[in-house]
C-alpha positions in Angstrom: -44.0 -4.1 2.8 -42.0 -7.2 2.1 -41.3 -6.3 -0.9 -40.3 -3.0 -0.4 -37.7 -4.4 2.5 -36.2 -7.0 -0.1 -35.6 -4.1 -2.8 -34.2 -1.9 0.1 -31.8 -4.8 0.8 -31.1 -5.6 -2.8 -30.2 -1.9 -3.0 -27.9 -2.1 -0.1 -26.1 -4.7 -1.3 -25.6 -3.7 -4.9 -23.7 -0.8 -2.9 -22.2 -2.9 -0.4 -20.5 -5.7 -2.4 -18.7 -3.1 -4.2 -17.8 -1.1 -1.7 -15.9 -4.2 0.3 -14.8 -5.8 -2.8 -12.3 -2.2 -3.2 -11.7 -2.5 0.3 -10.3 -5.9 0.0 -8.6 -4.5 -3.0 -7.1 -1.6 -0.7 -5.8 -4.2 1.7 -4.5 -6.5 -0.6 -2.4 -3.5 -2.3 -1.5 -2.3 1.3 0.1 -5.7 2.1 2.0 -6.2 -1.1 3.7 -2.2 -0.7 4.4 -3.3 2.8 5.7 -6.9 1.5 7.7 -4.6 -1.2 8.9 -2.5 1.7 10.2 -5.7 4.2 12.1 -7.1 1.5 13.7 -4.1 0.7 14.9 -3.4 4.1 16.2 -6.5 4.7 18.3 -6.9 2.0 19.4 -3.6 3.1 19.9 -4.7 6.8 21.2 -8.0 6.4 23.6 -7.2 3.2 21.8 -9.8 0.8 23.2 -10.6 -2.6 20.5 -10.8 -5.4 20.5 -14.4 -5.3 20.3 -15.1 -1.5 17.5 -12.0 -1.4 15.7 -14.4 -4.3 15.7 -17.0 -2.1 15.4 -15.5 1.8 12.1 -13.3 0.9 9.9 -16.0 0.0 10.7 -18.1 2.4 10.3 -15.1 5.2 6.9 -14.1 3.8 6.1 -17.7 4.3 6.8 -17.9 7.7 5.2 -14.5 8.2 1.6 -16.0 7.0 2.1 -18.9 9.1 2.9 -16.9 12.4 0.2 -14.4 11.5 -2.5 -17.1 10.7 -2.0 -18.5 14.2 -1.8 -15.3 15.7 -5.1 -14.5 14.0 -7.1 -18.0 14.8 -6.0 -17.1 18.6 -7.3 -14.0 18.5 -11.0 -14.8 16.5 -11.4 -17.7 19.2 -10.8 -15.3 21.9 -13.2 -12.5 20.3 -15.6 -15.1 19.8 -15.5 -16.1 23.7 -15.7 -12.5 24.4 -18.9 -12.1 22.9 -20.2 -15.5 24.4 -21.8 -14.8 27.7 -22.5 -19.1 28.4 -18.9 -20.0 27.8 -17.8 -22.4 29.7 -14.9 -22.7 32.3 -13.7 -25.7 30.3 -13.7 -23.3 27.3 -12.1 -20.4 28.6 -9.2 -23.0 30.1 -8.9 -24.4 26.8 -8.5 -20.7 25.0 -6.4 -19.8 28.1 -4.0 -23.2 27.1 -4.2 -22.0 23.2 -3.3 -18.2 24.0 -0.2 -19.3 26.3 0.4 -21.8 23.6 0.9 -19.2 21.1 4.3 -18.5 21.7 5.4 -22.1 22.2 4.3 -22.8 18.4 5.6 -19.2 17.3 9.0 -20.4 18.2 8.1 -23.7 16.4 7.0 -22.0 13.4 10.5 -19.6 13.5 12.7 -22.6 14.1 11.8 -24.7 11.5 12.1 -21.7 9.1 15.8 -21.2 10.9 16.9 -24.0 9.6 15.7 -23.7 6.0 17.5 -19.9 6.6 20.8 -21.4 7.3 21.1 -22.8 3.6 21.0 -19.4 2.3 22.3 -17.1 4.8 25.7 -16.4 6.6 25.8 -16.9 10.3 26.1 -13.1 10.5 23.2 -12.6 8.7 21.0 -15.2 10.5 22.5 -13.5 13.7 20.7 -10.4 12.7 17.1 -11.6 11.9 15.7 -10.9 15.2 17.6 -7.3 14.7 16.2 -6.6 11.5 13.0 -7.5 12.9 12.9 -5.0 15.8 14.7 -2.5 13.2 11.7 -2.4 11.1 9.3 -2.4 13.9 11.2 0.5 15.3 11.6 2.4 11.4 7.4 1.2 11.2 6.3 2.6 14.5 8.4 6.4 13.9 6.6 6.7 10.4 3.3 6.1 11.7 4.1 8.2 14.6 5.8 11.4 12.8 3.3 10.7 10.0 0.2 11.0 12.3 2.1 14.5 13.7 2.5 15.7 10.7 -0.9 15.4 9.9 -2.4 16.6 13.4 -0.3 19.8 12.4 -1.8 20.3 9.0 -5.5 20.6 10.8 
């Protein structure tokens, strides 16, 4: 009986490992067509030349990890103290602190990649950011949105 659990496992994961290794495969080419797509649209938006584009992206995407890798450590400490029926009052304070905290280091985070920014762009263009920002939120949301219409109408 063992054994045949071990081979049924075995099995599962000769299928399994696979099967998430094109998954991360499908998420890593998702976020580089996205990355493709933000850097496109900036330069659009804020009138980059090719040489300030060169240097602006990078250091964008940059900042992007570092505000989503905070924003992602807040949100697996809060799932895990979700799931964690004995946490403590001192450790839901403490995630309370971290989660009001988030925005505090956010505009850290932004500020130190401001000034870096102001060597390579105009004050027009570093006046826009935030714009742009909202812009492509705005552009990303109706895509999704007329996207998922167009396929409710197709059914």
């Amino acid at each position: 009986m063992r054994v045949l659990l071990l081979n049924i496992l075995l099995c599962l994961s000769a299928f399994m490992v696979p099967a998430m290794a094109q998954q991360e495969q499908k998420g890593q080419k998702a976020l580089a067509e996205y990355r493709s797509f933000q850097r496109d649209f900036f330069a659009k938006q804020l009138n980059l030349t090719a040489d300030q584009r060169e240097k602006f992206c990078p250091l964008y995407e940059e900042m992007q990890n570092r505000l989503d890798k905070l924003a992602q450590e807040t949100f697996t400490a809060g799932k895990a103290l979700e799931n964690d029926k004995d946490a403590t009052e001192a450790e839901l304070e403490a995630f309370a602190r971290k989660s009001f905290e988030q925005r505090k280091l956010e505009g850290e985070i932004e500020m130190e990649y401001y000034e870096k920014f102001k060597t390579i762009l105009t004050p027009k263009q570093l006046s826009r950011i935030k714009l742009t920002e909202r812009n492509q939120r705005e552009y990303l949301r109706k895509y999704v949105r007329d996207r998922n219409h167009a396929g409710k109408q197709k059914k």
